[in-house]
N, C-alpha and C positions, 0 to 999 in steps of 0.2 A: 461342587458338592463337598460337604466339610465331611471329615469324618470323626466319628463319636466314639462313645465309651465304649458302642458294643461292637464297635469296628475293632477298633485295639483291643479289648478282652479277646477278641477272634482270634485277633492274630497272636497274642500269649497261648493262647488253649491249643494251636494249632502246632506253635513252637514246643510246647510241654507235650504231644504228642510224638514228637520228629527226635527219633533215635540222634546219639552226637555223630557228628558226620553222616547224615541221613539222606544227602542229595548229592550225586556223585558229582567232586571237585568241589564241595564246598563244607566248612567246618561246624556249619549251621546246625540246630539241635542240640537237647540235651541232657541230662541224667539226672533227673532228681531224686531219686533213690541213693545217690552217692552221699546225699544229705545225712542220711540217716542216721545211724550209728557215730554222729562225730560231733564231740561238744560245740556250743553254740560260738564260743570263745576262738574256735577252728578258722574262721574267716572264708568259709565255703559260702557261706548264705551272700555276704560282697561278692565272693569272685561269680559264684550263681548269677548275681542280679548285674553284675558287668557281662557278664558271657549272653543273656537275656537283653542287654540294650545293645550289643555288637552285634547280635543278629536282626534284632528287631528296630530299628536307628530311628522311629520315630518315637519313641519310646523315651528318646532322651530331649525331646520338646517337649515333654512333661516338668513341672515342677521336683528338684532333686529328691523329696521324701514322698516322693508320687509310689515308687515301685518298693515293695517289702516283700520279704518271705518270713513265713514262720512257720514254725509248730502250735497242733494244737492239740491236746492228751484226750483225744478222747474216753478212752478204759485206760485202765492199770496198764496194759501192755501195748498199747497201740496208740499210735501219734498218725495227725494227719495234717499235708504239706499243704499249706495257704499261701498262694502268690495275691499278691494288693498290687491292685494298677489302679490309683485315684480312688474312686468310691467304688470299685467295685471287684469284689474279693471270689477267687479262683480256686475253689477244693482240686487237688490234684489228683482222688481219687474218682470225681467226675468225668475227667478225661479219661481215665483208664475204661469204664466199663461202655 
């Protein structure tokens, strides 16, 4: 059985759910809200998407500009976090609610 695009979006949505250290004895999980408030030039969004394929290790059988994050402004004052895994892109506000 292969598994797909909406196999791996699962398992991103499910990681973007999972507090950092979220599973006892394991570093797994993570904070993307730490994003926020920190210029793009900060080099969080790499350590984000390395911290993202160290948990998730199949992640890295992907082609290297497979996995992205960004921002994206929706109002004046509010921004909203987008993980990209291949073609298929991850509001981070979805998982929240």
């Amino acid at each position: 059985m292969a598994i797909g695009s909406d196999d791996i979006a699962g398992m991103v949505r499910h990681w973007l759910g999972t507090p950092p250290n979220g599973y006892l004895g394991s570093g797994r999980g993570c904070d993307p809200l730490s994003l926020l408030h920190q210029p793009s030039t900060s080099g969080l969004g790499d350590a984000f998407i390395e911290k993202m394929l160290t948990d998730i290790p199949i992640l890295r059988q992907l082609p290297r500009n497979a996995v992205n994050v960004y921002f994206e402004q929706v109002t004046k004052d509010r921004k909203r976090l987008l993980i990209e895994v291949g073609d298929v892109t991850i509001p981070y506000d979805e998982i929240q609610t």
